[in-house]
N, C-alpha and C positions, 0 to 999 in steps of 0.2 A: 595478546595478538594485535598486530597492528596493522593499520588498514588507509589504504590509499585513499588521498582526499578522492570524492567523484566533483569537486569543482574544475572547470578548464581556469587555467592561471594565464591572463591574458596579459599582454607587453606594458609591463608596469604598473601591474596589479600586485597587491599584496595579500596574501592567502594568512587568514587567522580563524580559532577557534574560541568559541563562546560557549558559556555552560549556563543552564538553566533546571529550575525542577518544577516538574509536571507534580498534576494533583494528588498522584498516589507517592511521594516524596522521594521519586525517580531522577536519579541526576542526566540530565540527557546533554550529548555535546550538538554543537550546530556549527558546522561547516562554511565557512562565507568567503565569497572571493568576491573583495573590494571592486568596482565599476559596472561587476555584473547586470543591477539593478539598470544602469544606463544604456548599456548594451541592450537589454531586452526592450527595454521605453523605445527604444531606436530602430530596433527589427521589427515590433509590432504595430509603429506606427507607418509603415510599408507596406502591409496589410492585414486586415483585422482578420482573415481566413485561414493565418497561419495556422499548423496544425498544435496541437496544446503541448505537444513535446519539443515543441522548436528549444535549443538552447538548454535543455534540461541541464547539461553539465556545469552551466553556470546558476542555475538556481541552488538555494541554500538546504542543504542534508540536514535532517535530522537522526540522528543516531544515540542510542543509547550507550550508558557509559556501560566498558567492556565488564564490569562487577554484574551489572544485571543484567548484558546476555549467559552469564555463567549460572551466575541464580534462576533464569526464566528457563535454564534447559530445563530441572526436571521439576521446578515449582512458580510455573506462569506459561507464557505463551511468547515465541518468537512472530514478529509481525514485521512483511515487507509491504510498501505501498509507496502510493505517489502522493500528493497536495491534498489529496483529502484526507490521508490516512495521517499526513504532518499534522491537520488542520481538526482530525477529531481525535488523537490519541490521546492525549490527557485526559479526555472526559472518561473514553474506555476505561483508562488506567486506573482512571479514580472508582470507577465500579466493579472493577475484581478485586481490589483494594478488600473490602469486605470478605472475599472470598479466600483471600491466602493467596493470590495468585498474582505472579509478577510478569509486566506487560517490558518487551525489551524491540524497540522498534527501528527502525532504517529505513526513511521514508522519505524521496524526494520528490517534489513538485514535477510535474510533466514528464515522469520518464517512465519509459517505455518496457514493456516485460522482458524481455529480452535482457540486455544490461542488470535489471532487479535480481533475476536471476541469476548473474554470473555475479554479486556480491552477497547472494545466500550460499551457492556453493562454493564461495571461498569461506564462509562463516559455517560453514558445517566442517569442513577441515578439524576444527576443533570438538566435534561430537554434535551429534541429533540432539533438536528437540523432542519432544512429549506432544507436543503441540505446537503447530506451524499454521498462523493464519497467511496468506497473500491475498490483499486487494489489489490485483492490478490488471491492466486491458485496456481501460479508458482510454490511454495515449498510445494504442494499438489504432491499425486500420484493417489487418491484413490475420486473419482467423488463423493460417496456415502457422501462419510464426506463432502465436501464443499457443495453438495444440501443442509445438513442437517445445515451446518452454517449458506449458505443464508436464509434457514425458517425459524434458530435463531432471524438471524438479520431484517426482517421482521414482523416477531410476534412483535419484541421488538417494532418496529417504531410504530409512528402513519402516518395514512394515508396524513397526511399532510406535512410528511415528504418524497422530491422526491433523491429516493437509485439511485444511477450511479454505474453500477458493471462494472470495467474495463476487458476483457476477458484477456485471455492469449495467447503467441506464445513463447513457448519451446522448443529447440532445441541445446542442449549442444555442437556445433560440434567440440569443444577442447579436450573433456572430453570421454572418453572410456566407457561403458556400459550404454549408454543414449539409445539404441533405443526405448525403454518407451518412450521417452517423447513425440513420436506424438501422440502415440496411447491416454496417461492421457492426454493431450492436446484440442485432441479432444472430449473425455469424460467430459474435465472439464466446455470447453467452452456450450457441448452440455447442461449441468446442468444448467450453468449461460442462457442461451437461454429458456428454460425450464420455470425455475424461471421466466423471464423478459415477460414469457406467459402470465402467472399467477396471476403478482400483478401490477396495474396498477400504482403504485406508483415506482416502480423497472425500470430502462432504463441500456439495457447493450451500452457500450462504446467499438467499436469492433476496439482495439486493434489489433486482428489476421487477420485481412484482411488487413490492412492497411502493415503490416509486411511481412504478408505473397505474397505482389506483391515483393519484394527486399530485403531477410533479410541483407545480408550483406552491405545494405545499412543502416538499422536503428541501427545493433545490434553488438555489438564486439564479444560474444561468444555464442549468439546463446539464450542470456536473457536479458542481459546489452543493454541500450542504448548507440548509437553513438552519436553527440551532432543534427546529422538527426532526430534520432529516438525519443530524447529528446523534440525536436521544434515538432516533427509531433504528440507523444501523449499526451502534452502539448494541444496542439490546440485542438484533439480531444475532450480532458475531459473540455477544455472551450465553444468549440462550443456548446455541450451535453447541460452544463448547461446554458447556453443562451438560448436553445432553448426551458429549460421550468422554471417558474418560474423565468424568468425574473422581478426584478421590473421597475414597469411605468418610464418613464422620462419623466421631465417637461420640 
């Protein structure tokens, strides 16, 4: 199955691919378009208030190679996310490693749910998983749209597929004209709550409690993890999935 770079290819940029392997000895590809780096040094020094999805399309994808979303349909977990799901999946990886269980991921820096989800429903084309985590909202502002993604992304499943929607805790406090972000914070989580009412197959992964007892414990600016924050939502989103659809052991 082949799949559309998500970098924008700018006027005499050159678009290549790079491979790497995460902890759990996962080949995963990385998307890169050449100047993008420049580009964003350029827009952000414009102003520091930008919203964290400015540019997404030029930041760099990580993507798992298509062998292991085939093996994580029915033995691991498909995982969509943004920059921090890029920036903690190999630890994940390496700790279901132990469990049998294969972590196949699509994760780009500052993009928004919407988009995430129109490259999981074209990757469901090729069959359900068993297990779907999504972390994403953070490079949300607007509640209305990520309700309307999670009903996306639930009409699409089938019921024997179980959704883990990780919440979010936003708090830019580096960054100048953020005080939105408790307010979308709290709207976004209240959506994902909402949703996890609703469909008995949906389990939210609460994230914002677990942050919200110590952020400057887990968090560097207020979105990023620390390598605390790393280990502690790592844990979460494995407890979550042990706790259902575990398979038997003999």
């Amino acid at each position: 199955m082949s799949h559309p770079s998500t970098a924008a290819v700018l006027p005499g940029a050159r678009t290549r691919t790079k491979t790497r392997t995460n902890l759990a000895g996962l080949t995963m590809r990385r998307v890169v378009t050449t100047a993008a780096a420049a580009v964003l040094a350029a827009t952000t020094s414009l102003s520091a208030a930008l919203p964290t999805h400015a540019a997404w399309r030029d930041n760099t994808r990580t993507l798992s190679a298509e062998r292991t979303w085939q093996i994580a349909r029915t033995h691991g977990i498909w995982m969509f996310g943004d920059s921090i799901t890029a920036a903690d999946s190999p630890d994940l990886a390496g700790l279901l490693r132990p469990t049998g269980r294969v972590l196949a991921v699509d994760a780009t820096p500052g993009i928004p749910t919407e988009p995430a989800v129109d490259q999981l429903l074209e990757r469901l084309r090729s069959g359900p998983p068993r297990r779907l985590v999504m972390a994403l909202g953070t490079n949300d502002s607007d509640a209305r749209v990520v309700s309307r993604q999670i009903a996306r992304v639930m009409s699409a499943v089938p019921a024997t597929t179980t959704v883990y929607w990780v919440n979010i805790w936003k708090y830019r406090w580096l960054n100048r004209g953020t005080e939105g972000d408790r307010a979308a914070t709290a709207a976004i989580n209240a959506a994902i709550g909402r949703a996890d009412r609703g469909h008995p197959n949906l389990q939210t992964v609460d994230w914002w409690a677990t942050v919200e007892s110590d952020p400057h414990r887990y968090l560097r600016d207020g979105v990023h993890t620390l390598p605390a924050g790393r280990a502690a939502r790592n844990h979460l989103i494995v407890s979550a999935v042990h706790g259902q659809g575990q398979p038997a052991r003999h």
